[in-house]
C-alpha positions as CSV (number, residue, x, y, z in Angstrom):
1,X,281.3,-97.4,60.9
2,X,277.5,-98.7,60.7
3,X,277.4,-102.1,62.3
4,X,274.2,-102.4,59.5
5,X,273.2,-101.7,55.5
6,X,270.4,-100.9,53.6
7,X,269.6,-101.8,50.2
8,X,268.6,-99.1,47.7
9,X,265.4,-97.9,46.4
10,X,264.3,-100.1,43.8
11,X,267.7,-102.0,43.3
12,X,267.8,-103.8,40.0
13,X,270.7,-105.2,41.4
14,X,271.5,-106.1,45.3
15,X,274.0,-104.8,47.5
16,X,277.0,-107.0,48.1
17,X,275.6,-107.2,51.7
18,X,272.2,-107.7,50.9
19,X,273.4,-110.8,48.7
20,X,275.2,-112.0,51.1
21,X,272.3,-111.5,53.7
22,X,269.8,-113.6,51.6
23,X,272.6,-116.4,50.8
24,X,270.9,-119.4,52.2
25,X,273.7,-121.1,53.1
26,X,274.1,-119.0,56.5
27,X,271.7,-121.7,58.5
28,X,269.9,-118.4,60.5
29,X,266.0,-118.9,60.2
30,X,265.0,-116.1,57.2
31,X,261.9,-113.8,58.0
32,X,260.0,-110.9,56.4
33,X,258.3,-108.0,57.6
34,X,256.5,-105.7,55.0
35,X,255.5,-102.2,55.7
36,X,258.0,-101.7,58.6
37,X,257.3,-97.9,58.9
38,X,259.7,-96.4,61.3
39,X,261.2,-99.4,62.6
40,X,259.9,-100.0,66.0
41,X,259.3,-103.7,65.5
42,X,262.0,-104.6,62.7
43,X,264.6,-103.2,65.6
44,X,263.5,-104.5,68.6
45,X,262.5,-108.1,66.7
46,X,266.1,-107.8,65.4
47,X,267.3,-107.2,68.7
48,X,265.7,-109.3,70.6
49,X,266.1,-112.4,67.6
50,X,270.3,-112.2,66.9
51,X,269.9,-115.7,66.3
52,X,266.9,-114.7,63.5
53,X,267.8,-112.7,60.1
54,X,265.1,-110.1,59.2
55,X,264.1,-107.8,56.0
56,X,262.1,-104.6,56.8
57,X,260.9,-103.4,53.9
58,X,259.3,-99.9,53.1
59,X,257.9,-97.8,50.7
60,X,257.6,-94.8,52.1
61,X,260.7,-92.2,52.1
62,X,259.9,-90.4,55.4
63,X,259.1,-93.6,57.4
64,X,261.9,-95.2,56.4
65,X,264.9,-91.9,56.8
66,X,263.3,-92.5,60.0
67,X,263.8,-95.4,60.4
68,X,267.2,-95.4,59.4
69,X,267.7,-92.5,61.5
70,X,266.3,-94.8,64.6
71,X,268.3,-97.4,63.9
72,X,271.6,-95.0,63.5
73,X,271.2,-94.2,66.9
74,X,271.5,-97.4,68.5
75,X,274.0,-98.4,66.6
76,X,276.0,-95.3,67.8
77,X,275.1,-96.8,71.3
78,X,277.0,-99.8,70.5
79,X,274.4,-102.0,69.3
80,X,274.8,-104.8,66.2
81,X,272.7,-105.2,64.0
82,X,273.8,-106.9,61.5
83,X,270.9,-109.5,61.3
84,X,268.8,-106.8,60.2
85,X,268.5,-105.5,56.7
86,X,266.7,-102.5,56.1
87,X,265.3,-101.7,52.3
88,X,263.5,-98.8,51.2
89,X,262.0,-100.4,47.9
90,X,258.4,-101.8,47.0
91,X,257.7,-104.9,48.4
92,X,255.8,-106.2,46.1
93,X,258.5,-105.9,43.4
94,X,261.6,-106.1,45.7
95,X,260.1,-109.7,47.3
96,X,259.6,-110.8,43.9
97,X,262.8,-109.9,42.2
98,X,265.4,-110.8,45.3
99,X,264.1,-113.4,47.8
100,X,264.1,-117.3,46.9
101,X,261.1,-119.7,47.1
102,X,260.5,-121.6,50.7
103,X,263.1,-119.5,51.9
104,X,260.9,-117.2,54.4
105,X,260.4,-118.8,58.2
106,X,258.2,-116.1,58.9
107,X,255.9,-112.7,57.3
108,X,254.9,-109.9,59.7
109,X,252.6,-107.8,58.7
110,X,251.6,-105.1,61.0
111,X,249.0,-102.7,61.2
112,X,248.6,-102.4,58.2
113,X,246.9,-100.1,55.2
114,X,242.8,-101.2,55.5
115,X,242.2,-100.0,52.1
116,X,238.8,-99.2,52.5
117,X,238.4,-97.7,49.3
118,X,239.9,-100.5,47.5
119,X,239.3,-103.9,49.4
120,X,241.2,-106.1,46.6
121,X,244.6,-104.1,47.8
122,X,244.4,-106.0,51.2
123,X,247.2,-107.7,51.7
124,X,245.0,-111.4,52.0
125,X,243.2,-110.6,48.9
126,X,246.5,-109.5,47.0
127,X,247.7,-111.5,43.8
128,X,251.2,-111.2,45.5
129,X,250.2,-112.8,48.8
130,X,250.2,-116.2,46.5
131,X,253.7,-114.9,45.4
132,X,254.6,-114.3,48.7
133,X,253.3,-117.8,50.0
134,X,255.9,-119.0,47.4
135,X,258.6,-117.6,49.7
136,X,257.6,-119.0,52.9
137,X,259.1,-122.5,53.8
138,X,257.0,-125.3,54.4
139,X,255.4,-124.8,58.4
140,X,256.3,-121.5,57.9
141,X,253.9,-118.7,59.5
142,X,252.5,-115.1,58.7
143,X,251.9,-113.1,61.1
144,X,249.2,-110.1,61.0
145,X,248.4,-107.9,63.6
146,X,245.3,-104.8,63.3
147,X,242.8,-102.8,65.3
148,X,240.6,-103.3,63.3
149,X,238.0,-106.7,63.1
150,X,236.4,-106.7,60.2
151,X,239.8,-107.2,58.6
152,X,241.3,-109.8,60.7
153,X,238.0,-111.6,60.5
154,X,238.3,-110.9,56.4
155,X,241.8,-112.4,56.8
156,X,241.3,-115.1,58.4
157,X,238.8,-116.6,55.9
158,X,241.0,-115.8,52.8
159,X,243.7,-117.2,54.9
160,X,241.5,-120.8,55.6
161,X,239.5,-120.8,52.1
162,X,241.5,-118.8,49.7
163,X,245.0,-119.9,50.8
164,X,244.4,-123.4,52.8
165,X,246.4,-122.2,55.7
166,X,245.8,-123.0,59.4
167,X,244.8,-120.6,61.6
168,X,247.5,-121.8,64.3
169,X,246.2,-118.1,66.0
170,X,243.0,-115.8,66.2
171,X,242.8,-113.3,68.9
172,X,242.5,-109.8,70.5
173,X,244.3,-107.9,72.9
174,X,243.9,-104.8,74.8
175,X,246.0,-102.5,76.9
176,X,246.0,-104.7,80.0
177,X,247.7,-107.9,78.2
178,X,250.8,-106.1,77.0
179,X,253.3,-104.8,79.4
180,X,254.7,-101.2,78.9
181,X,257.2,-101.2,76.6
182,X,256.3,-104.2,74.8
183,X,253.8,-103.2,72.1
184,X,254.8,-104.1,68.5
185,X,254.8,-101.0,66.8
186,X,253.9,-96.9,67.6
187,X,250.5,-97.7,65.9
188,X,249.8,-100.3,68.1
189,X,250.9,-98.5,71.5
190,X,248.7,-95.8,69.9
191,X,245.4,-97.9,69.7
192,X,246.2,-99.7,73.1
193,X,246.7,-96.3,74.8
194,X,242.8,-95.3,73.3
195,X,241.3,-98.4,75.0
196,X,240.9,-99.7,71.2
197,X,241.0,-103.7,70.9
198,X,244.0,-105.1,68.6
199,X,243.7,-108.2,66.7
200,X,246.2,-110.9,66.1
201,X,246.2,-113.6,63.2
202,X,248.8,-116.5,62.6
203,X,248.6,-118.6,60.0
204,X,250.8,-121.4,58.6
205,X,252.0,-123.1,55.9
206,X,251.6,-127.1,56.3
207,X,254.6,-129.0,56.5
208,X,254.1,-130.3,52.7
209,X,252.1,-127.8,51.6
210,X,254.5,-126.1,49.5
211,X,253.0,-123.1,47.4
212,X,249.3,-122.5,48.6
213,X,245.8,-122.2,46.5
214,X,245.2,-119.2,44.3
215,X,243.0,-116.9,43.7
């Protein structure tokens, strides 16, 4: 038996497990990570954070089978993960729908889609990142990581002007201030392994802040 669940595609309705996952009466701090991929992070964050519960949400039906398949195999190697709920759903709709307001500690989002083409689907200039501030408790934090500066630089002034967060982080990294093995995700082993710079932003909710500005 799988020692973890995921929820289904688009579920109108949530899995028994995933309901019971979101119930915030289990005290565990609740996080977020949108855009998993294939699961690198979401599995060793999960891993690594037993005392933590964490959604990894995404779209995509090849990145996630492989994530589940990932995850499948250390579970065959005796690993539990049963802080760790995988859905293969939109976020945008799935957040909305199933997870509570200042229920989220924390919001990864990693490496993720620049949207050059269409600057207004970056995830700071988003509608939904106000709906997604909704989520995240009070001193709560969100967490983005890129390789690419014009967008954390972009981010971090929606994040100060647009969203009144502080910037409680605002830096970059390179292949020499990660040890092996510990890069976030296969994009960002990728970049380091090029000699490309990766940039790290976290911001956070003030203690009282409650729901954020808007655009």
């Amino acid at each position: 038996m799988r020692n973890f669940r995921t929820d289904a595609t688009f579920a109108s309705e949530l899995t028994p497990f995933a309901a019971e996952f979101l119930d915030q009466r289990n005290d565990a701090p609740l996080d977020l990570e949108v855009g998993c991929g294939v699961g690198w992070h979401p599995i060793r964050y999960a891993r690594d954070h037993a005392d933590r519960k964490l959604i990894a949400i995404e779209k995509t039906t090849e990145k996630f089978e492989k994530f589940s398949g990932r995850l499948s195999r250390h579970c065959e190697k005796g690993e539990n993960f049963r802080s760790l709920l995988p859905v293969h759903a939109d976020a945008v709709s799935w957040v909305t729908r199933h997870v509570g307001d200042q229920t989220l500690s924390r919001v990864f989002i990693l490496y993720p889609n620049p949207s050059k083409k269409n600057p207004a689907g970056r995830w700071l200039r988003m509608p939904f990142f106000g709906e997604l501030l909704k989520k995240l408790k009070p001193g709560g934090e969100v967490i983005l990581r890129t390789n690419i500066e014009s967008y954390v630089s972009e981010a971090a002034r929606y994040a100060r002007n647009v969203w009144k967060l502080e910037l409680t982080c605002l830096r970059s990294f390179k292949s020499t201030d990660v040890s092996a093995g510990e890069e976030w995700s296969h994009f960002e082993r990728k970049y380091l392994e090029r000699g490309e710079t990766c940039y790290e932003l976290v911001a956070k909710m003030a203690p009282s802040q409650g729901h954020a500005g808007a655009l």
